[in-house]
MMTF fields as JSON, N, C-alpha, C and O atoms, coordinates in Angstrom:
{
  "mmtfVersion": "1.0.0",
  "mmtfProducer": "UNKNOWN",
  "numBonds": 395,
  "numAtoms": 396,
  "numGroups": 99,
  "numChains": 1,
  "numModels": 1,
  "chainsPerModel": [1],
  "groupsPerChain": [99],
  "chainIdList": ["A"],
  "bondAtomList": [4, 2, 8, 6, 12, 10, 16, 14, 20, 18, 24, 22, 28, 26, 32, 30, 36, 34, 40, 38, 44, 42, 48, 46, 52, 50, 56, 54, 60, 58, 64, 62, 68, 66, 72, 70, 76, 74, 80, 78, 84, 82, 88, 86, 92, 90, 96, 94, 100, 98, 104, 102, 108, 106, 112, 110, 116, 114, 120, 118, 124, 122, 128, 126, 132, 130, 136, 134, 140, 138, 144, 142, 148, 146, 152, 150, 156, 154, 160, 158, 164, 162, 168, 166, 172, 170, 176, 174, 180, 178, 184, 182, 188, 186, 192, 190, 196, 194, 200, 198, 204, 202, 208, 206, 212, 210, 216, 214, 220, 218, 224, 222, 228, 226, 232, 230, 236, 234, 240, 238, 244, 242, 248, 246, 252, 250, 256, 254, 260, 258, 264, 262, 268, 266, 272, 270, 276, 274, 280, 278, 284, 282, 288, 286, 292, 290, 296, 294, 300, 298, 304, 302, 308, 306, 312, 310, 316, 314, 320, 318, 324, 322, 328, 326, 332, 330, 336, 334, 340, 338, 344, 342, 348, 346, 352, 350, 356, 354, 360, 358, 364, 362, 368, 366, 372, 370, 376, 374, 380, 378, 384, 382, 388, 386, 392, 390],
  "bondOrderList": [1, 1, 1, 1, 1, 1, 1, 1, 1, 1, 1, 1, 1, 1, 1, 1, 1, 1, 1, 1, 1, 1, 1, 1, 1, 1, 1, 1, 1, 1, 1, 1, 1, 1, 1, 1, 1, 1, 1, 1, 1, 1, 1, 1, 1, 1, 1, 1, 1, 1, 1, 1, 1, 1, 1, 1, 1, 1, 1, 1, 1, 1, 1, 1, 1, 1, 1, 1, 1, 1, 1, 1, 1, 1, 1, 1, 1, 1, 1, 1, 1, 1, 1, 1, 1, 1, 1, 1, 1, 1, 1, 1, 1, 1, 1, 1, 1, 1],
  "groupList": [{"groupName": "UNK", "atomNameList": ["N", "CA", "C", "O"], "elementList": ["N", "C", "C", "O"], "formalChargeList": [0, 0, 0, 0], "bondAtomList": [1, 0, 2, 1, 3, 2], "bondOrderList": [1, 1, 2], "singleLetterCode": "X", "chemCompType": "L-PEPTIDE LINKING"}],
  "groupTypeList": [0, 0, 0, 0, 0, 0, 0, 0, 0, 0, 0, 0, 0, 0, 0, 0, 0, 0, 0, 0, 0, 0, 0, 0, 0, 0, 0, 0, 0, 0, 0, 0, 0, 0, 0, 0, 0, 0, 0, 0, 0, 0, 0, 0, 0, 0, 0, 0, 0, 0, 0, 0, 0, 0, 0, 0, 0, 0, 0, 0, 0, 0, 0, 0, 0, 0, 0, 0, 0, 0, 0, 0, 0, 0, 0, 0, 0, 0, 0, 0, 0, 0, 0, 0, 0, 0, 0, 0, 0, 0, 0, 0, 0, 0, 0, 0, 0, 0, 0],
  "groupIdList": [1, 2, 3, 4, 5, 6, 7, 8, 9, 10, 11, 12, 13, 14, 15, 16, 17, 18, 19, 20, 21, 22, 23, 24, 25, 26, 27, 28, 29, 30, 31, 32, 33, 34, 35, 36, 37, 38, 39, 40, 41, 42, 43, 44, 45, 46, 47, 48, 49, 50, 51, 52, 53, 54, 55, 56, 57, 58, 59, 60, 61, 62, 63, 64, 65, 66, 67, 68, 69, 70, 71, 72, 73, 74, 75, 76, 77, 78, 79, 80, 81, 82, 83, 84, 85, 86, 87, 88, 89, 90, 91, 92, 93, 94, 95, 96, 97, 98, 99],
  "secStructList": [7, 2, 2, 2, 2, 2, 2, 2, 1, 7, 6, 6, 7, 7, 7, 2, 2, 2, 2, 2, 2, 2, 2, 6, 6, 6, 2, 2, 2, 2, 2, 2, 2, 2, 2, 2, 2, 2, 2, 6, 6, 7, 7, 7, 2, 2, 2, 2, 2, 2, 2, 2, 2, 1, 2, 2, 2, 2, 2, 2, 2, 2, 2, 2, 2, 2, 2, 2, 2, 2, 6, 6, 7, 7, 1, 2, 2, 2, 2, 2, 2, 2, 2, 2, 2, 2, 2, 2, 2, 2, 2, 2, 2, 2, 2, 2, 2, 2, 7],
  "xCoordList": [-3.927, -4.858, -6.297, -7.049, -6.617, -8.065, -8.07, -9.201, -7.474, -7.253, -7.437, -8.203, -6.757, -7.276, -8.024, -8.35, -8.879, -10.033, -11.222, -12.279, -10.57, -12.371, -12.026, -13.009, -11.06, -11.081, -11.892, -12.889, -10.73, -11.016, -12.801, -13.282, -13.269, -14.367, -15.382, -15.204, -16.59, -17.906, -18.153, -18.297, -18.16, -18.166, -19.504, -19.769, -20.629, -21.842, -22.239, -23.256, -21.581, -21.959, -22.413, -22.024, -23.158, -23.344, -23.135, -23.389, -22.706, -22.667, -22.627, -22.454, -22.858, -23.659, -22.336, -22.567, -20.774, -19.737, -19.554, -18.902, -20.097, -20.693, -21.743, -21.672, -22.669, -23.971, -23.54, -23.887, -22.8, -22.219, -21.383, -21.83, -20.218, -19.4, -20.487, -21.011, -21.359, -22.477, -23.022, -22.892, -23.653, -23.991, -23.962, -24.611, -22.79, -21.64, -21.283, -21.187, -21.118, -20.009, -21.559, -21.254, -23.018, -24.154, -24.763, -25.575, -24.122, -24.555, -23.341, -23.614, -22.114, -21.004, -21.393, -21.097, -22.054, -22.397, -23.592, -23.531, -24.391, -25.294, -24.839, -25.186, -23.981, -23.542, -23.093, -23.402, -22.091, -20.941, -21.877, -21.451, -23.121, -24.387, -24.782, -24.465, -25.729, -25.678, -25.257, -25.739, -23.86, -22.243, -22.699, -23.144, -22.397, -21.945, -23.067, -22.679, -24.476, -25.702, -25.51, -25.245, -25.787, -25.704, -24.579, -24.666, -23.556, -22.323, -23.055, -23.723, -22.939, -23.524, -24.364, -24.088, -25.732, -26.7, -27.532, -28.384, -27.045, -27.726, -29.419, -30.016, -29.762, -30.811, -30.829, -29.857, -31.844, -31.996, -32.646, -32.182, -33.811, -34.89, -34.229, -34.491, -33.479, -33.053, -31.391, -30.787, -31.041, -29.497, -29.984, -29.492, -31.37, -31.626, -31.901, -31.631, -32.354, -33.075, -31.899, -32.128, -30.805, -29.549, -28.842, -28.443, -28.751, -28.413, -29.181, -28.71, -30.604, -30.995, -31.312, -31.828, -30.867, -30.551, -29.541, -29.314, -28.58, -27.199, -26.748, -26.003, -27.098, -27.181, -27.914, -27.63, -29.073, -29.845, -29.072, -29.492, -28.054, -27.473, -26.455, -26.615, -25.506, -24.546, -24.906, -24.194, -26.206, -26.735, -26.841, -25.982, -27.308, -27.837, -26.479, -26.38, -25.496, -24.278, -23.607, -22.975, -23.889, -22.905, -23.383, -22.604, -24.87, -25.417, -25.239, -25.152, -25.184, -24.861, -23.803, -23.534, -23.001, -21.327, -21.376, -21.022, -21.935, -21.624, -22.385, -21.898, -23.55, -24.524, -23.32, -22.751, -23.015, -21.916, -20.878, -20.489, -19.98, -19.314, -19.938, -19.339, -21.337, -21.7, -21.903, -21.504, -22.514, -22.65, -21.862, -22.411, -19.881, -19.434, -19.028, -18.063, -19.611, -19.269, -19.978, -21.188, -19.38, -20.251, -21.107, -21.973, -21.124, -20.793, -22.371, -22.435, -23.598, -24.519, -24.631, -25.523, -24.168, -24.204, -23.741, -24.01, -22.72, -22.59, -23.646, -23.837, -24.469, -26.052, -27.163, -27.827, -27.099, -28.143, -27.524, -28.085, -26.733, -26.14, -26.136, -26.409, -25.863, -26.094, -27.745, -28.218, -28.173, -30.018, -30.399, -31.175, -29.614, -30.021, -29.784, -30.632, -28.276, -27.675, -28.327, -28.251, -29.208, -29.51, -30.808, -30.884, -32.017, -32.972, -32.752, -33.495, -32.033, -31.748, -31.552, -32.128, -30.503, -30.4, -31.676, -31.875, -32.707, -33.465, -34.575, -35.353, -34.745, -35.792, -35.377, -36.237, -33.967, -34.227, -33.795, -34.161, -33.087, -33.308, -34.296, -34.121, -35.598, -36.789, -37.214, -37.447, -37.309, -37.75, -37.031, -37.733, -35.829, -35.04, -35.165, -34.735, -35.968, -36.473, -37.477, -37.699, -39.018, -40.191, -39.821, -40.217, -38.913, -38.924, -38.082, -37.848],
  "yCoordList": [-32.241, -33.341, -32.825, -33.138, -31.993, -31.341, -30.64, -30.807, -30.133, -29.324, -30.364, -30.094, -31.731, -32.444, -33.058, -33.464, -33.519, -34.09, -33.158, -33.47, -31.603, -30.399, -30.763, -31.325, -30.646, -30.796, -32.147, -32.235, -33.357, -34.286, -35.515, -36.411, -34.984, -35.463, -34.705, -33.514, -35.347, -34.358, -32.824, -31.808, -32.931, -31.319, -31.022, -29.837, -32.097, -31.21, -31.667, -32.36, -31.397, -31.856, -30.391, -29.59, -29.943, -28.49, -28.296, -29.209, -27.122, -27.62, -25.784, -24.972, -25.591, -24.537, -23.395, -22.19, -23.953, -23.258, -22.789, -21.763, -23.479, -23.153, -22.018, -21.067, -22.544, -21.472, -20.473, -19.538, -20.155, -18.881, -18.349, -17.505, -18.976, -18.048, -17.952, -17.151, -18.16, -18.095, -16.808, -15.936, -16.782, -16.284, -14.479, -13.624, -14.54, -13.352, -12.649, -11.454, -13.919, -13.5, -13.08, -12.656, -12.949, -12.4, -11.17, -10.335, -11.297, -9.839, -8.794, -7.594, -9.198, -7.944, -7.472, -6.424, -8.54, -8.792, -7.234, -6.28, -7.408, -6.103, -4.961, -3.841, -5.397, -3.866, -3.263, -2.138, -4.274, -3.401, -2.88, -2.042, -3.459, -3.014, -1.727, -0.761, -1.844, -0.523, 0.829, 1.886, 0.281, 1.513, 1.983, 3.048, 0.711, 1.63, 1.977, 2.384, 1.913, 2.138, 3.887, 4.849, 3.792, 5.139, 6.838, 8.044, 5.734, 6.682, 7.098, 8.132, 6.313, 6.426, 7.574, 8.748, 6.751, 7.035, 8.226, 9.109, 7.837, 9.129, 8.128, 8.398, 7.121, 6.67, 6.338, 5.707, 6.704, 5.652, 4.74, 3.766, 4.37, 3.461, 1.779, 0.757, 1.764, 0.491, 0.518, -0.457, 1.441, 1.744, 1.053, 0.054, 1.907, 1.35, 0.11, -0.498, -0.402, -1.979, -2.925, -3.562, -2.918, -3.534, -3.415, -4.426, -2.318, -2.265, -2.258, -2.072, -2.563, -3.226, -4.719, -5.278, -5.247, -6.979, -7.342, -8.229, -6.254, -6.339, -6.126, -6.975, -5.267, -5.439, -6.431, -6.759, -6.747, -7.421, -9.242, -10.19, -9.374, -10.569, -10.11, -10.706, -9.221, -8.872, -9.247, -10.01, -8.731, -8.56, -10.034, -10.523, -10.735, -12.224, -13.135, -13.918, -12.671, -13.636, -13.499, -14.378, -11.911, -11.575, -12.238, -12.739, -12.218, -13.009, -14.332, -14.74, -14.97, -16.851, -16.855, -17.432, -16.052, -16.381, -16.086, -16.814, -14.774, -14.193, -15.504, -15.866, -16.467, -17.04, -18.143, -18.405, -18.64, -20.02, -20.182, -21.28, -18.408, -18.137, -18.289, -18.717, -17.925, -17.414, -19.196, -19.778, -19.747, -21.04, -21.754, -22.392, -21.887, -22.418, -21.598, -22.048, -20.601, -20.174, -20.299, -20.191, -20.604, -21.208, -20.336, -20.994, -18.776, -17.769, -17.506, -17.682, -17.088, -16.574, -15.419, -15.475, -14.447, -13.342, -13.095, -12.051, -14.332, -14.223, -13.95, -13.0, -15.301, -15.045, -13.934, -13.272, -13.995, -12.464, -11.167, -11.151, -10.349, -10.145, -10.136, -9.198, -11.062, -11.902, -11.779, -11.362, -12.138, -11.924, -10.093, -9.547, -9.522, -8.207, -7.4, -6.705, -7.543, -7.241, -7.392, -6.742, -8.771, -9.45, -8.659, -7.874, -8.842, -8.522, -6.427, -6.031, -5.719, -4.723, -4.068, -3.172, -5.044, -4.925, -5.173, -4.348, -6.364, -6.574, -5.657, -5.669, -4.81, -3.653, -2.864, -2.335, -2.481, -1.062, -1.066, -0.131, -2.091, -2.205, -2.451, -2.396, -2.781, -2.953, -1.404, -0.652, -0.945, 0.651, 1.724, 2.595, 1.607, 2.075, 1.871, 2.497, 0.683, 0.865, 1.253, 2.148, 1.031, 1.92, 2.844, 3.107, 3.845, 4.955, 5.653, 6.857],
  "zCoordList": [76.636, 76.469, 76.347, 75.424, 77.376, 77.084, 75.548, 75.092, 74.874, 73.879, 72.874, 71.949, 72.894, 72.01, 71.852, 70.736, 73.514, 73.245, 72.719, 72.171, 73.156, 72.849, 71.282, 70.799, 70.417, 69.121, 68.408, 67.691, 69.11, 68.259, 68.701, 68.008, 70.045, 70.362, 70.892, 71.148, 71.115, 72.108, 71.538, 72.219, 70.23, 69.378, 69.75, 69.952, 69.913, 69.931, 71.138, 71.174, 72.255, 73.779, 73.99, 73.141, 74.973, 74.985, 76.871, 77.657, 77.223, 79.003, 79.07, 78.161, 80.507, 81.122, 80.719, 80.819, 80.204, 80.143, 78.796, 78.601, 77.785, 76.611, 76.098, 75.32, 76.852, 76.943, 77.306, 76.585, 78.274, 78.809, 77.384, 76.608, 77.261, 75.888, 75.296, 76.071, 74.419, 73.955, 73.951, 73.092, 75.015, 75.544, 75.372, 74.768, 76.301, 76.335, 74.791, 74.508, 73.871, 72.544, 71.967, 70.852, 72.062, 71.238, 72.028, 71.629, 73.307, 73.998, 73.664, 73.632, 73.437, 73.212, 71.403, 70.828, 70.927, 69.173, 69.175, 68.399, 70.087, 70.482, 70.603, 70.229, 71.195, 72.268, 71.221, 70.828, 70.589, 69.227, 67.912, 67.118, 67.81, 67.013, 67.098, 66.404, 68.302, 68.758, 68.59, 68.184, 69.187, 69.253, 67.786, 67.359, 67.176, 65.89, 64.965, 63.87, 65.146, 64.557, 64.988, 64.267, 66.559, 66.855, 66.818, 67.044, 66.342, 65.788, 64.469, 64.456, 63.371, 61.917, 62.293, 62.54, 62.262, 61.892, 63.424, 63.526, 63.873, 65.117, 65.779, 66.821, 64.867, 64.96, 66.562, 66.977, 67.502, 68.861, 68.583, 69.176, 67.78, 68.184, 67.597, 68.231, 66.482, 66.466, 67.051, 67.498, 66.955, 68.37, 69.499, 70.025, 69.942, 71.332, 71.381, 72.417, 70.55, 70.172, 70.904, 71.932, 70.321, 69.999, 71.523, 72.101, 72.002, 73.153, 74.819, 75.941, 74.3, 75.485, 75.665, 76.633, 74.463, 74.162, 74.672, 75.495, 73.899, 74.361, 76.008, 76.498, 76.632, 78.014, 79.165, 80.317, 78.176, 79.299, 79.057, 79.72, 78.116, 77.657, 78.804, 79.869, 78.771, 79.79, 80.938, 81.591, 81.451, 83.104, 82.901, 83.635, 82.432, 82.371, 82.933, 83.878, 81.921, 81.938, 83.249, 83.834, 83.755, 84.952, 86.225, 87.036, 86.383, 87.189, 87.469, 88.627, 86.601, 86.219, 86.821, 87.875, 86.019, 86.764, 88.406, 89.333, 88.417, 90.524, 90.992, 92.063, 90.514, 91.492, 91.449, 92.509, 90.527, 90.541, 91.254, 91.651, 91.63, 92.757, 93.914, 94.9, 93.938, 95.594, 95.87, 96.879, 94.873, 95.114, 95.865, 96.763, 95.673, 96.175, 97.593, 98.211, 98.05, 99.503, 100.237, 100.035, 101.477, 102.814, 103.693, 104.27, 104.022, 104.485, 103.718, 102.502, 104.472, 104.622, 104.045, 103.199, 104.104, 103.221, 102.074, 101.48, 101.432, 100.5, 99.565, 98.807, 99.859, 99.339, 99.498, 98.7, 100.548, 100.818, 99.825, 98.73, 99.961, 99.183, 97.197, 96.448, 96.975, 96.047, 95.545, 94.488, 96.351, 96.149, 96.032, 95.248, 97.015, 96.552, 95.433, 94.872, 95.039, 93.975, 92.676, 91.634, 93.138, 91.633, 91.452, 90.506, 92.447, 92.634, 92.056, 91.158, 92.507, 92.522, 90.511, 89.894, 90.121, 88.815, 87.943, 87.052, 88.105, 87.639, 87.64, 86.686, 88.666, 89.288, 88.481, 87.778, 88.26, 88.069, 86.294, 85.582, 85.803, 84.47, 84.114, 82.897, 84.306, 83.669, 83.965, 83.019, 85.361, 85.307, 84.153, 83.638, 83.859, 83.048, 81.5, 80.53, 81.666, 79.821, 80.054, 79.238, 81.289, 80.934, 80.561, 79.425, 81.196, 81.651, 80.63, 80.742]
}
């Protein structure tokens, strides 16, 4: 029944489960850019281009999803946790492209 209503109605409803495939299916679109720029061509600077879009779409998506888990748990550290992890990735991928 769900299968026929995603077909036959609400085609341009958009919801946070959407955005995510979305999401995800233009950050792996990078990654596979990248890959294969830098096989070819040896080039880094638009290789690299491609794959720090492409990752920072990954880190993005992985986050959404862990916070939506931690969301439904009751348990205090889930979150703390959760906050460091996130906080942690964000630090050191931005240091990692200055650098």
């Amino acid at each position: 029944m769900d299968e026929q209503k995603r077909f036959n109605g609400n085609k341009s409803s958009w919801s946070w489960e959407k955005t995510i495939e979305l999401l995800a299916y233009i950050g792996i679109g990078c990654i596979a850019v990248a890959l294969l720029l830098s096989a070819i061509f040896g080039s880094k600077t638009l290789a690299d281009a491609f794959r720090y879009v492409g990752e920072a779409i990954a880190y993005v998506v992985c986050i959404i999803v862990a916070g939506l888990w931690v969301k439904r748990k009751t348990h205090l550290a889930w979150l703390i946790l959760y906050v460091i992890f996130t906080v942690s990735i964000v630090v050191l991928y931005i240091v990692n492209i200055v650098l």
